[in-house]
ZAZAPA-648358 format. One record per residue (C-alpha): residue in three letters; x, y, z. Coordinates in pm, 1 decimal. Last residue first. Layout:
<rs>
<r aa="ALA" px="X" py="Y" pz="Z"/>
...
</rs>
This chain:
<rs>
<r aa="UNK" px="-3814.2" py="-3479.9" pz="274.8"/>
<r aa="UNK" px="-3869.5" py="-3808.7" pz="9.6"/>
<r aa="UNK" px="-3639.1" py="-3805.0" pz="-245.7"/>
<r aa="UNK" px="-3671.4" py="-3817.6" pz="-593.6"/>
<r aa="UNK" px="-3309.3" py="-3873.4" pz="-789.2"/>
<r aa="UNK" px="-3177.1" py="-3660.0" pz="-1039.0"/>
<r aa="UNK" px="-2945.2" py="-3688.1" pz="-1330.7"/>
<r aa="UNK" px="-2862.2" py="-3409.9" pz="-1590.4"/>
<r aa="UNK" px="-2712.1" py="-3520.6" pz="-1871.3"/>
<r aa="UNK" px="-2474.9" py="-3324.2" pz="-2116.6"/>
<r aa="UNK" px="-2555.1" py="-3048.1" pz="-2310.1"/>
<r aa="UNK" px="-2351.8" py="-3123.8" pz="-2643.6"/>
<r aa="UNK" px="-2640.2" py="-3319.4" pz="-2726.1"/>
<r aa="UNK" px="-2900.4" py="-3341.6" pz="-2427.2"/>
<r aa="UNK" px="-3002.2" py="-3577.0" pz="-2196.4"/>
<r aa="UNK" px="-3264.9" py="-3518.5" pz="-1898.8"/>
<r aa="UNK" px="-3233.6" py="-3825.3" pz="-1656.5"/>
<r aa="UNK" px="-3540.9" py="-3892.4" pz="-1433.0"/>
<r aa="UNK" px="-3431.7" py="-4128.9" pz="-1139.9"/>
<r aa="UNK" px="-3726.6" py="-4294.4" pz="-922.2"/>
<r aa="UNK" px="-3638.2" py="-4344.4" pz="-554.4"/>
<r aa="UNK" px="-3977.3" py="-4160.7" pz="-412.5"/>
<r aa="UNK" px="-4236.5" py="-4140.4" pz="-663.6"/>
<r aa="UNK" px="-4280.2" py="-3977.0" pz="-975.1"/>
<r aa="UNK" px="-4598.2" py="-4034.8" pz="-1178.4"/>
<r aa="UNK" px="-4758.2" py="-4298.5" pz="-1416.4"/>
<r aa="UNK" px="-5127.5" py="-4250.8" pz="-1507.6"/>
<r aa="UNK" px="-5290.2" py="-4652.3" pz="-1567.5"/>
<r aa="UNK" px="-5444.6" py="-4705.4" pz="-1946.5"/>
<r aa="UNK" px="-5832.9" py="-4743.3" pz="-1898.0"/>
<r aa="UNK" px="-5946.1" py="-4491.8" pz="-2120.2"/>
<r aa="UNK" px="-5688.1" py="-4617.6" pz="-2356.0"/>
<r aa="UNK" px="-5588.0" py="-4384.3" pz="-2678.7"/>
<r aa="UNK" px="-5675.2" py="-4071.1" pz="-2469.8"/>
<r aa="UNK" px="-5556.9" py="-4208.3" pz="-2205.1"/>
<r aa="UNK" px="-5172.9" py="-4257.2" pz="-2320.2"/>
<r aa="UNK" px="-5198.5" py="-3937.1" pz="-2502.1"/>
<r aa="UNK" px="-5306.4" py="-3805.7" pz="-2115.3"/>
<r aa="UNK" px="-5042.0" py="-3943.5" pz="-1919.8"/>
<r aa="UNK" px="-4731.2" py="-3869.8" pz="-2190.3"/>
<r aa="UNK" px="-4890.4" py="-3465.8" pz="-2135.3"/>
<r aa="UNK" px="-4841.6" py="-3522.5" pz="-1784.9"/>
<r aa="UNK" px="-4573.0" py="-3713.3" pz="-1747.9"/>
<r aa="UNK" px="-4323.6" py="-3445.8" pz="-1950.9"/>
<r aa="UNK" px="-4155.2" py="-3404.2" pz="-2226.4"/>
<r aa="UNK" px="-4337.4" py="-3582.0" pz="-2492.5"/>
<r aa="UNK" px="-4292.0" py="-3202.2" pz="-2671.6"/>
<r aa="UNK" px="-4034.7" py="-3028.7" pz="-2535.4"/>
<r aa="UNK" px="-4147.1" py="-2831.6" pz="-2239.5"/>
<r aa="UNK" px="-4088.0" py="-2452.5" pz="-2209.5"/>
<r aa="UNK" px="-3757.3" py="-2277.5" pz="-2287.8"/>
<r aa="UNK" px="-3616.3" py="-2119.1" pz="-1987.6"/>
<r aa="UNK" px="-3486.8" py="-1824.6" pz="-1878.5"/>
<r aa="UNK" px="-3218.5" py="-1699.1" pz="-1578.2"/>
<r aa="UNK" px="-3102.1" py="-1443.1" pz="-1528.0"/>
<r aa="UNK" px="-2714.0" py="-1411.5" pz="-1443.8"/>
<r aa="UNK" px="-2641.2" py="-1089.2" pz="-1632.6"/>
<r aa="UNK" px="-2955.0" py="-846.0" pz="-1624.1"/>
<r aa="UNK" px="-3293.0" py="-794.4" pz="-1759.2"/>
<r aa="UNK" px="-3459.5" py="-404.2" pz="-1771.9"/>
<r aa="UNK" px="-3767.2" py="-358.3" pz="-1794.6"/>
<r aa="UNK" px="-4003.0" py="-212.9" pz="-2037.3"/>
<r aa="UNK" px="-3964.2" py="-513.0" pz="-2265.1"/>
<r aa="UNK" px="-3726.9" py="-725.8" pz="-2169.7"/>
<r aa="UNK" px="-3907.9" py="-1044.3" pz="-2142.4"/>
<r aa="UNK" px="-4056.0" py="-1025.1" pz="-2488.3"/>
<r aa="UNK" px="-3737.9" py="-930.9" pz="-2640.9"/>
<r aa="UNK" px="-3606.6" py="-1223.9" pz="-2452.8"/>
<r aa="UNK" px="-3851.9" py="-1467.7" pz="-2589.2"/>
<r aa="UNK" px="-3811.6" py="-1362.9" pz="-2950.2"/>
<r aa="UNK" px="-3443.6" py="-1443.8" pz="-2914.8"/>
<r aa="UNK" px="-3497.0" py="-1763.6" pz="-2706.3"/>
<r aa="UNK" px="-3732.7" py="-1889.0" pz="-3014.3"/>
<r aa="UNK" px="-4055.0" py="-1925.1" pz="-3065.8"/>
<r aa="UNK" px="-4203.9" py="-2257.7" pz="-3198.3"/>
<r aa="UNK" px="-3932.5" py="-2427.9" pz="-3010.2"/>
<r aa="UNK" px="-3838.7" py="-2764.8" pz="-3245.2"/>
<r aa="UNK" px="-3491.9" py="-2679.1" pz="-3297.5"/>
<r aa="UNK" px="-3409.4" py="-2772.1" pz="-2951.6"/>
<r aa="UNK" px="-3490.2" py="-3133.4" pz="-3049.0"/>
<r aa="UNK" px="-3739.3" py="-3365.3" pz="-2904.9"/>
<r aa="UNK" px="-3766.4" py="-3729.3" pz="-2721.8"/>
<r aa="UNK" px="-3936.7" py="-3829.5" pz="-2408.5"/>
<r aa="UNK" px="-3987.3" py="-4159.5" pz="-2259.3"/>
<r aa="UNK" px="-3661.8" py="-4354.1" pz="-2246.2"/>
<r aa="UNK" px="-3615.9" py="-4630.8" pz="-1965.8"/>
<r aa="UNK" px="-3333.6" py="-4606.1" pz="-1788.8"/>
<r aa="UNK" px="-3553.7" py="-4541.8" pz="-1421.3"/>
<r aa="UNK" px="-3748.0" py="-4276.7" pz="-1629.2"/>
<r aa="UNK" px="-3514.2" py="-4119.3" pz="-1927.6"/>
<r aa="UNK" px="-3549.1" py="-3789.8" pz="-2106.0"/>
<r aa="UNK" px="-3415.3" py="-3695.6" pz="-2464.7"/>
<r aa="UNK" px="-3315.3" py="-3425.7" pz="-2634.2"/>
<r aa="UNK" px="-3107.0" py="-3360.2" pz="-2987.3"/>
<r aa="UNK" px="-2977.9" py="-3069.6" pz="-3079.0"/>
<r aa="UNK" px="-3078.6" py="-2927.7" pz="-3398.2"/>
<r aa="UNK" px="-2986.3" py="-2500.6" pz="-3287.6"/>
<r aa="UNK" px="-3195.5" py="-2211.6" pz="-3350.4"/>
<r aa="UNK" px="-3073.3" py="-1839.3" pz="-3374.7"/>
<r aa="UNK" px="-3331.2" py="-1560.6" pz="-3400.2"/>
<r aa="UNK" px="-3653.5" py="-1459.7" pz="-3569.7"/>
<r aa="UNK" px="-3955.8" py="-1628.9" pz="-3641.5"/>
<r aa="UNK" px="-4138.3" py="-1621.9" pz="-3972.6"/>
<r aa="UNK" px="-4065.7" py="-1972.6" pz="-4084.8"/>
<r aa="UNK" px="-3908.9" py="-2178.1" pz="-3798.4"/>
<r aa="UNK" px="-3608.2" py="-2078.3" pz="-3729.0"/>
<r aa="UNK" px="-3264.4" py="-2168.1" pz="-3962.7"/>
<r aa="UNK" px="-3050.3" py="-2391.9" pz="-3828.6"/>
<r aa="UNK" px="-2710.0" py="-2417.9" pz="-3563.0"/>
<r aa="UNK" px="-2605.8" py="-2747.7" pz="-3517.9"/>
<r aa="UNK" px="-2243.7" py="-2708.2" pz="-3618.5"/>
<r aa="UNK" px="-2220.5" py="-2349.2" pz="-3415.3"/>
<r aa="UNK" px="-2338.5" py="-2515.3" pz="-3109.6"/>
<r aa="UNK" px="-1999.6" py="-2431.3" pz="-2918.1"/>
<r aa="UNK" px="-1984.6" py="-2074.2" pz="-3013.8"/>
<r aa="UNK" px="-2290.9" py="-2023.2" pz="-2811.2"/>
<r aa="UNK" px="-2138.4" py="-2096.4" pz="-2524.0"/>
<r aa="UNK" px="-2188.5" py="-2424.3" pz="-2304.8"/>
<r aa="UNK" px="-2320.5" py="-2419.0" pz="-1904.3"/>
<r aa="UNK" px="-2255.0" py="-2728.2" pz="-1771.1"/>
<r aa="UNK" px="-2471.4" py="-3035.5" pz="-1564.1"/>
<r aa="UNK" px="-2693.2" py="-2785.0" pz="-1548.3"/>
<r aa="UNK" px="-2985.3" py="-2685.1" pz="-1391.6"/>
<r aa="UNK" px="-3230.0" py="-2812.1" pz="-1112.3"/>
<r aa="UNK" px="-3579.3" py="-2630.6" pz="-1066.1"/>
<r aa="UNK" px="-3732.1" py="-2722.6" pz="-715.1"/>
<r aa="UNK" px="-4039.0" py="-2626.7" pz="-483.1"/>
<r aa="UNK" px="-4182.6" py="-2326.6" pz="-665.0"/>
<r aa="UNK" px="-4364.4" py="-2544.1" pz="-916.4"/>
<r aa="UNK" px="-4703.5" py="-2666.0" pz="-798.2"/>
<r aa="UNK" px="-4693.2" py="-2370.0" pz="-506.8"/>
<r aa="UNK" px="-4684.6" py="-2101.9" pz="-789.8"/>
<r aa="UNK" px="-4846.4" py="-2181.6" pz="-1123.9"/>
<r aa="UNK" px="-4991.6" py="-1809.0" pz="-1254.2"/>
<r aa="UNK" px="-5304.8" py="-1671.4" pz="-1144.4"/>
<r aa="UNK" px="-5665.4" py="-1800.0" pz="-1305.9"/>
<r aa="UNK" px="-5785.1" py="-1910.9" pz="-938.7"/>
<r aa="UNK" px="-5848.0" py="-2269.6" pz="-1093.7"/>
<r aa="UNK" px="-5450.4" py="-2245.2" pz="-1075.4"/>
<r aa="UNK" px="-5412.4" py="-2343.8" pz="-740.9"/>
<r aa="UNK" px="-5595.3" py="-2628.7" pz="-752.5"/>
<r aa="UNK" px="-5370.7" py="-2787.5" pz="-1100.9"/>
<r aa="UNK" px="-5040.1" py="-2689.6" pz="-1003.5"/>
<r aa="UNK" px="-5129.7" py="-2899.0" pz="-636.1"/>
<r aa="UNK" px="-5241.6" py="-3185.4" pz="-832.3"/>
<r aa="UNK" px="-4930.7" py="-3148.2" pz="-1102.2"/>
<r aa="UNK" px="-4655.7" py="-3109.3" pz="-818.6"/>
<r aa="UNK" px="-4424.8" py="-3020.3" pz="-1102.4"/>
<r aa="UNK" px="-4008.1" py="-3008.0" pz="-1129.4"/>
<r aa="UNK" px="-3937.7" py="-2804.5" pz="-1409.7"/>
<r aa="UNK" px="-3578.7" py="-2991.9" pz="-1511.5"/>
<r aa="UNK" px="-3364.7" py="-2745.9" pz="-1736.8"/>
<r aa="UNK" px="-3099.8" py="-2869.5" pz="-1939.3"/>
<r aa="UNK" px="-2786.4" py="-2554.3" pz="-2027.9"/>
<r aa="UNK" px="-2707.0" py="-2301.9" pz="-2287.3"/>
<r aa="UNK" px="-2459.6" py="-1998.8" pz="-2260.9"/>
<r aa="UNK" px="-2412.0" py="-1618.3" pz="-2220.9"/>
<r aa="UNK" px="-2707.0" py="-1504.4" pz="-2440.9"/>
<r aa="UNK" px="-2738.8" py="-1127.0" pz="-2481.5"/>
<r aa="UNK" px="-2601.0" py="-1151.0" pz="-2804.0"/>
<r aa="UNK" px="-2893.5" py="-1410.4" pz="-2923.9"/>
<r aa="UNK" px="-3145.4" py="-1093.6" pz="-2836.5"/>
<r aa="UNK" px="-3026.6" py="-886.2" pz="-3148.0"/>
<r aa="UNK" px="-3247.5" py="-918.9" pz="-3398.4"/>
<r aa="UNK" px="-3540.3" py="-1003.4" pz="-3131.4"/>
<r aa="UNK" px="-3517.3" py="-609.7" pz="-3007.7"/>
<r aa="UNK" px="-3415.0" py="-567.0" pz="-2677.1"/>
<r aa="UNK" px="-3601.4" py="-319.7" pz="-2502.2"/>
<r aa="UNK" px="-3391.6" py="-309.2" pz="-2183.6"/>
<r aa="UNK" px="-3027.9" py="-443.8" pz="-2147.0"/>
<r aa="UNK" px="-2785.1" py="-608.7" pz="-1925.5"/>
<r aa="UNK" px="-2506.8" py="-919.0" pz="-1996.6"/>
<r aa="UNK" px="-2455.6" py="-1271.6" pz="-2030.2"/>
<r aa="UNK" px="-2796.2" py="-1410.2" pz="-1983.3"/>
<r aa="UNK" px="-2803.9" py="-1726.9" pz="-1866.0"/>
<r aa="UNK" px="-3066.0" py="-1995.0" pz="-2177.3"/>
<r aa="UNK" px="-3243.4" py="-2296.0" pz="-2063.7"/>
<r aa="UNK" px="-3344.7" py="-2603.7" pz="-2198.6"/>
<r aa="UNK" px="-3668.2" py="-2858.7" pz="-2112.3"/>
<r aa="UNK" px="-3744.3" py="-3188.3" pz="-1984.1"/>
<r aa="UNK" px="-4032.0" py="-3120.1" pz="-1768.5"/>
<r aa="UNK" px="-4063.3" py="-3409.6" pz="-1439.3"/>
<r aa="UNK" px="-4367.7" py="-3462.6" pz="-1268.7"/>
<r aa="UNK" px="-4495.0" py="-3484.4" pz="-952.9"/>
<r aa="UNK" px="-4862.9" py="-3620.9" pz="-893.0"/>
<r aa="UNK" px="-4947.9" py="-3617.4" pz="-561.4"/>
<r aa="UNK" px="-4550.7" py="-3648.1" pz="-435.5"/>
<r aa="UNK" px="-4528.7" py="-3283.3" pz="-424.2"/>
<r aa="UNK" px="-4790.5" py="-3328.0" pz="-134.0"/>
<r aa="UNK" px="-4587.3" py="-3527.9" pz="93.6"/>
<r aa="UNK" px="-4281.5" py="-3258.2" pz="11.5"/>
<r aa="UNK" px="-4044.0" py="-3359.0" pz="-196.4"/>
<r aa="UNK" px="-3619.1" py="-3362.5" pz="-235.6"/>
<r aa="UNK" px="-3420.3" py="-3321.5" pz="-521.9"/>
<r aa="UNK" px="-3120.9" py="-3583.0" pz="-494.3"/>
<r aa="UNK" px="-2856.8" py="-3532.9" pz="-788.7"/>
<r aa="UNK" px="-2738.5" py="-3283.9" pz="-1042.4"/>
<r aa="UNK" px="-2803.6" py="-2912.7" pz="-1009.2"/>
<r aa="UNK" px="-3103.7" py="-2736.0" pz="-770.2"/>
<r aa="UNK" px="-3215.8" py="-2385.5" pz="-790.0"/>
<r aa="UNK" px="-3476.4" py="-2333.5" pz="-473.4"/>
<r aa="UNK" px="-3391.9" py="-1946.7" pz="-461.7"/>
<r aa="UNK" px="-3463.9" py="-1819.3" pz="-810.8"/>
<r aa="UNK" px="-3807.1" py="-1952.0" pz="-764.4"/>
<r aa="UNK" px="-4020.7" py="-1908.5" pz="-1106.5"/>
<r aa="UNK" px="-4161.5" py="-1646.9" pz="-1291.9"/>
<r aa="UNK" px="-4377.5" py="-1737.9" pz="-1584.0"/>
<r aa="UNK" px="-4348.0" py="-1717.3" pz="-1933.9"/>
<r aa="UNK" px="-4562.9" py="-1625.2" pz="-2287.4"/>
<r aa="UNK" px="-4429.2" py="-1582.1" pz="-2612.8"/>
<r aa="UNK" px="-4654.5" py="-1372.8" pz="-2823.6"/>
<r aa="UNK" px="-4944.6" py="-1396.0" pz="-3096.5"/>
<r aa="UNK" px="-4889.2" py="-1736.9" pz="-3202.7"/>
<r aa="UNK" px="-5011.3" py="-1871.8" pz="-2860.4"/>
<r aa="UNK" px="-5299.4" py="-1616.9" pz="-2857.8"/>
<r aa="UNK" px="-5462.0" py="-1843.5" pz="-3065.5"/>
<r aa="UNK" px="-5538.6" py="-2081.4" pz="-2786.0"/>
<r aa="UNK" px="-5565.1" py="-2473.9" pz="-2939.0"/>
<r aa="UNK" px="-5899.3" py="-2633.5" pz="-2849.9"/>
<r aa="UNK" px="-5943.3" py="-2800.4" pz="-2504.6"/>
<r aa="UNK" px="-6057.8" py="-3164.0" pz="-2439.3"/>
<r aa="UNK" px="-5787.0" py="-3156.6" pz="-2144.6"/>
<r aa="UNK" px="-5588.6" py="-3411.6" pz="-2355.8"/>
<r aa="UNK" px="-5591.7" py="-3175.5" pz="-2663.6"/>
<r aa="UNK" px="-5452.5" py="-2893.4" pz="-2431.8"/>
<r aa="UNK" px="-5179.1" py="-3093.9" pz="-2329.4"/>
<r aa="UNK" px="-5082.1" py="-3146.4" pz="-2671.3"/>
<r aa="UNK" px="-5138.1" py="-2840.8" pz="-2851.3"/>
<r aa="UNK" px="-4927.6" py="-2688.8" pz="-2570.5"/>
<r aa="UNK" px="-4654.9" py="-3002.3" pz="-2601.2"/>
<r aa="UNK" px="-4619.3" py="-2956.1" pz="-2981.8"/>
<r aa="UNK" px="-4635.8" py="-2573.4" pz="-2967.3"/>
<r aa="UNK" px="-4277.1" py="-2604.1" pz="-2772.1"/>
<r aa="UNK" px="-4277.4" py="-2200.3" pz="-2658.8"/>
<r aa="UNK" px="-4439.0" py="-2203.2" pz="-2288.5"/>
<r aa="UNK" px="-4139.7" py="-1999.5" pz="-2080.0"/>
<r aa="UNK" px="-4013.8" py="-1999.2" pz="-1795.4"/>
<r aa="UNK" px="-3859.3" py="-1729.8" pz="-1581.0"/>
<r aa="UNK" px="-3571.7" py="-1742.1" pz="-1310.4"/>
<r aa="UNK" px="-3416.8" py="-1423.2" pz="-1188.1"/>
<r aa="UNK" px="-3106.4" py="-1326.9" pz="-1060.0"/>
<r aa="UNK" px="-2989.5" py="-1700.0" pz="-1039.9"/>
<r aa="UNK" px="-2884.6" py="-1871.3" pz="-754.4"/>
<r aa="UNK" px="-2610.3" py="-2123.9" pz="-762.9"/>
<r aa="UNK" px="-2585.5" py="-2159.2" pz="-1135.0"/>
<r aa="UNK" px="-2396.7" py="-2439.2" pz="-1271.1"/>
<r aa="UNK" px="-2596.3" py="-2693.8" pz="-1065.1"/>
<r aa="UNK" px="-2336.6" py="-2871.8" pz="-846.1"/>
<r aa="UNK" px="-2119.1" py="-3151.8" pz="-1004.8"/>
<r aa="UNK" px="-1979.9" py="-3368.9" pz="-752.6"/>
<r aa="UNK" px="-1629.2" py="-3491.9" pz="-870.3"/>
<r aa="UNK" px="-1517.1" py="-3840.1" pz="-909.8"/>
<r aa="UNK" px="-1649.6" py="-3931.8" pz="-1273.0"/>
<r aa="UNK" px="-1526.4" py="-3574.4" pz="-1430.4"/>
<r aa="UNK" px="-1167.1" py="-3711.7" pz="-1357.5"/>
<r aa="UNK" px="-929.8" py="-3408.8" pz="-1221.4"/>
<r aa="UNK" px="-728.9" py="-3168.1" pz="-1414.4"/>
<r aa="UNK" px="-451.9" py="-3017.4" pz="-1270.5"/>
<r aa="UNK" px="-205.2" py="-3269.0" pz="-1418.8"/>
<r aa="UNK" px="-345.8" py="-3111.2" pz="-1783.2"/>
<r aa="UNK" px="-245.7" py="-2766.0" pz="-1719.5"/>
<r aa="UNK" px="-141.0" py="-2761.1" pz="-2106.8"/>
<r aa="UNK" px="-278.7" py="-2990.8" pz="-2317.9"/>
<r aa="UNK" px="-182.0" py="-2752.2" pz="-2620.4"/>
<r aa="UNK" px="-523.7" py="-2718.9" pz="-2763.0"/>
<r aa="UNK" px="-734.6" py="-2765.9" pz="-2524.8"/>
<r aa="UNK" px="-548.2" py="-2671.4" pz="-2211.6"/>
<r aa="UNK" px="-346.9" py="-2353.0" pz="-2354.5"/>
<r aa="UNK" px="-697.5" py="-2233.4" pz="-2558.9"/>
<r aa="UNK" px="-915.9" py="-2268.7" pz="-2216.8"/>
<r aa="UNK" px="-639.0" py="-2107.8" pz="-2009.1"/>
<r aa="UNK" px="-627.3" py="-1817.2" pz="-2249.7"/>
<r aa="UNK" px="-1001.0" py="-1787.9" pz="-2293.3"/>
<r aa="UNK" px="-1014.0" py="-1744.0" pz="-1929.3"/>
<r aa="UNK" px="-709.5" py="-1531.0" pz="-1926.4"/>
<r aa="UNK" px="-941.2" py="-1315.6" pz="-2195.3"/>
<r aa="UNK" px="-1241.7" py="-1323.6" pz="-1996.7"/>
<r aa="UNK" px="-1139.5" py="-1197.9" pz="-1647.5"/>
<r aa="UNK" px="-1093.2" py="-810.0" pz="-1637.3"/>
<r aa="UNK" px="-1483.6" py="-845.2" pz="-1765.1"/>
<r aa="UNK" px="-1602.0" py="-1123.3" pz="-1630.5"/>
<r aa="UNK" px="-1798.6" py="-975.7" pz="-1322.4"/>
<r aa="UNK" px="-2167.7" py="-1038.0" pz="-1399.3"/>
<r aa="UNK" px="-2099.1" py="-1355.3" pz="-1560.4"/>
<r aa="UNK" px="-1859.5" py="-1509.0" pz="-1290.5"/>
<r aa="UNK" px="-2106.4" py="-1411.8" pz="-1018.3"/>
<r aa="UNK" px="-2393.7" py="-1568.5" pz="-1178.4"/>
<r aa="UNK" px="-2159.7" py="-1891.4" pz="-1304.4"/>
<r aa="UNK" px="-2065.8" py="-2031.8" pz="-976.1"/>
<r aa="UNK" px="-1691.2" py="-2030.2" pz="-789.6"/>
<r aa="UNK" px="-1496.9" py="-1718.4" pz="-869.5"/>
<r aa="UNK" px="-1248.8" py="-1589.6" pz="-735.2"/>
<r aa="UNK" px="-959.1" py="-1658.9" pz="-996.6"/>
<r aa="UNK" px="-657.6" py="-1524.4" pz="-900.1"/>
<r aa="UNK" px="-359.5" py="-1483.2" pz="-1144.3"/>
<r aa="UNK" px="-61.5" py="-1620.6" pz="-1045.6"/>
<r aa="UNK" px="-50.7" py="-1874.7" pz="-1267.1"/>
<r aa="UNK" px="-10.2" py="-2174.5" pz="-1057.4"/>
<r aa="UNK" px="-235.3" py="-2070.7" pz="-850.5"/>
<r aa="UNK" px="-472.1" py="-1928.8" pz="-1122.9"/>
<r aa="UNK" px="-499.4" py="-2257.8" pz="-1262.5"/>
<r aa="UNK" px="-658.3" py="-2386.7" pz="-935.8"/>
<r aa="UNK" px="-883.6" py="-2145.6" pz="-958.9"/>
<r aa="UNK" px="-966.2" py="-2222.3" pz="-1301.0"/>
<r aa="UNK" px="-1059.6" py="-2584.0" pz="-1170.2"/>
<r aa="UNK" px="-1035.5" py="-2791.9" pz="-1474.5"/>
<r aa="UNK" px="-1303.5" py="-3069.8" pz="-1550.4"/>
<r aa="UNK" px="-1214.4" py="-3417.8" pz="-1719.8"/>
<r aa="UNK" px="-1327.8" py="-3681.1" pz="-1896.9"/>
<r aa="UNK" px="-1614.2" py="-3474.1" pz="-2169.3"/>
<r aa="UNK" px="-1366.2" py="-3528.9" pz="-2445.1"/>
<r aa="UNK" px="-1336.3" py="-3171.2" pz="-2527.8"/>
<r aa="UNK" px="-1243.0" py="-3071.2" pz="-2148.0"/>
<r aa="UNK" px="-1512.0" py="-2950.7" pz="-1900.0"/>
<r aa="UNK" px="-1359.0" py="-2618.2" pz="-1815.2"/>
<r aa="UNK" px="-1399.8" py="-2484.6" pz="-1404.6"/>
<r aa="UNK" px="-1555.4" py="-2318.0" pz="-1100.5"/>
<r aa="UNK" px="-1452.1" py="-2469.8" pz="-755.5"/>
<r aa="UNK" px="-1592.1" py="-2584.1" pz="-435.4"/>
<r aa="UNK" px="-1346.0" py="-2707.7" pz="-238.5"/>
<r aa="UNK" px="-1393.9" py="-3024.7" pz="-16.1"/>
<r aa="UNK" px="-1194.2" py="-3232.2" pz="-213.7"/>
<r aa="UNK" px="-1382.1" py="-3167.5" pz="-533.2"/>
<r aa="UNK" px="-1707.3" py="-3020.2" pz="-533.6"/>
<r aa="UNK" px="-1798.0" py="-2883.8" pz="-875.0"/>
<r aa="UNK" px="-1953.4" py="-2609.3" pz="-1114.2"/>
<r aa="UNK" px="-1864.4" py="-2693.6" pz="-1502.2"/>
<r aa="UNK" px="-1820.8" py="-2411.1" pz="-1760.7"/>
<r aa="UNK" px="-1837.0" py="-2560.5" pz="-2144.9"/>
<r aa="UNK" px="-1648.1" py="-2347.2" pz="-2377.2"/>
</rs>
């Protein structure tokens, strides 16, 4: 299933993208006709409280799919405005696990490879509470020295647990969505000098979606992990666009660690709960920054490109859909 979040006629709605990607059904609408009420209208609160839910759900989604049931309800994917599938996640971590974009960016800093990358996955804590979706994301006069874009993927946890060993981590995923890490790279950059984790450089903006698709959907692209790693990986193809102009390419499949291994490492000695949030890390290409400095290391005199007000950076992702944002000056 792929779970789309959406303004349509002034009501803000939960719904099913259908197969062909053309339409989006309002469950709640459904449930009107149905009689059974669907209260829901973002994916936290859906997750968390699914339970006496998730079989209509499945219902609906097997009646409109494969039946073409509930079909005039259904409203043109092109008209609607798609909100970020999450509204506010529990928790929102992100993680470093694309070994491509690490070696990378530290190879452009004049830096040698850390070891203790293959020794654990690492993440960071970011701001649940400035979650954007599709559309404007607007800056502050310093975001603008330097921002960045971070084409990346992101995993909502369907359901609680503490300890959870990598072997069984890809149970605890709910569903699979594009991640943009907005960065203020000069203020990233200052603050962490002081050897504490990025906080004003990325606590400004994070937008999700457009959808939120279940594991069940990936099944075709599903691979094996890279050797030694454990947990599910997936060959879906990424790509990022500057003003329609492609700049970044990767596949999922290319995470060095993967979201299994990351969630055992998140969960131990706490406990994680439905609705967080975690990301993957940065593809590799996938962001200005790391473009920036292959550029300069081939041309000293090659000129940095950054965000600025009007660009749109497009994050595109098989079976994930394409998430579209615009800069915007606050």
């Amino acid at each position: 299933m792929k779970f789309v979040r959406f303004v349509w006629q002034g009501e803000e709605a939960l719904g099913l993208l259908s197969y062909s990607g053309e339409f989006v059904l309002s469950l709640a609408a459904v449930g009107r006709v149905t009689g059974r009420r669907f209260p829901f209208q973002d994916m936290e609160t859906y997750i968390a409280n699914r339970l006496p839910y998730e079989a209509w759900v499945e219902w609906v989604f097997r009646r409109y799919h494969e039946r073409g049931d509930f079909e005039e309800l259904q409203v043109p994917y092109a008209v609607v405005r798609v909100l970020s599938p999450v509204r506010r996640p529990v928790s929102l971590r992100d993680g470093y696990a694309f070994r491509q974009h690490v070696e990378a960016a530290r190879r452009n800093r004049g830096l040698e490879m850390i070891p203790e990358f293959d020794q654990f996955p690492v993440f960071y804590f970011s701001n649940a509470l400035a979650v954007t979706g599709p559309g404007p994301v607007y800056v502050e006069p310093r975001h603008l020295e330097k921002l960045d874009f971070e084409l990346e993927v992101a995993v909502i946890l369907g359901k609680s647990g503490r300890n959870i060993p990598a072997h069984q981590a890809d149970g605890y995923i709910f569903g699979y969505m594009l991640m943009n890490d907005w960065s203020a790279r000069s203020l990233q950059m200052e603050e962490m000098k002081l050897n504490l984790g990025p906080a004003k450089g990325k606590d400004f903006a994070t937008s999700l979606g457009p959808w939120v698709v279940t594991p069940e959907e990936l099944e075709p692209y599903r691979t094996a992990p890279p050797p030694g790693r454990v947990g599910n990986a997936y060959k879906l193809a990424l790509q990022a666009e500057l003003n329609n102009t492609p700049i970044s390419y990767g596949y999922l499949s290319d995470m060095s660690w993967t979201f299994a291994e990351i969630i055992e490492r998140v969960s131990y000695g706490v406990e994680v709960l439905p609705g967080e949030v975690i990301g993957s890390g940065t593809v590799g290409t996938g962001c200005l920054l790391e473009i920036n400095g292959t550029r300069r290391r081939e041309d000293p005199t090659a000129p940095e490109v950054w965000l600025k007000p009007g660009d749109e950076v497009l994050l595109i992702g098989q079976e994930l859909g394409t998430l579209a944002n615009t800069i915007v000056a606050s």
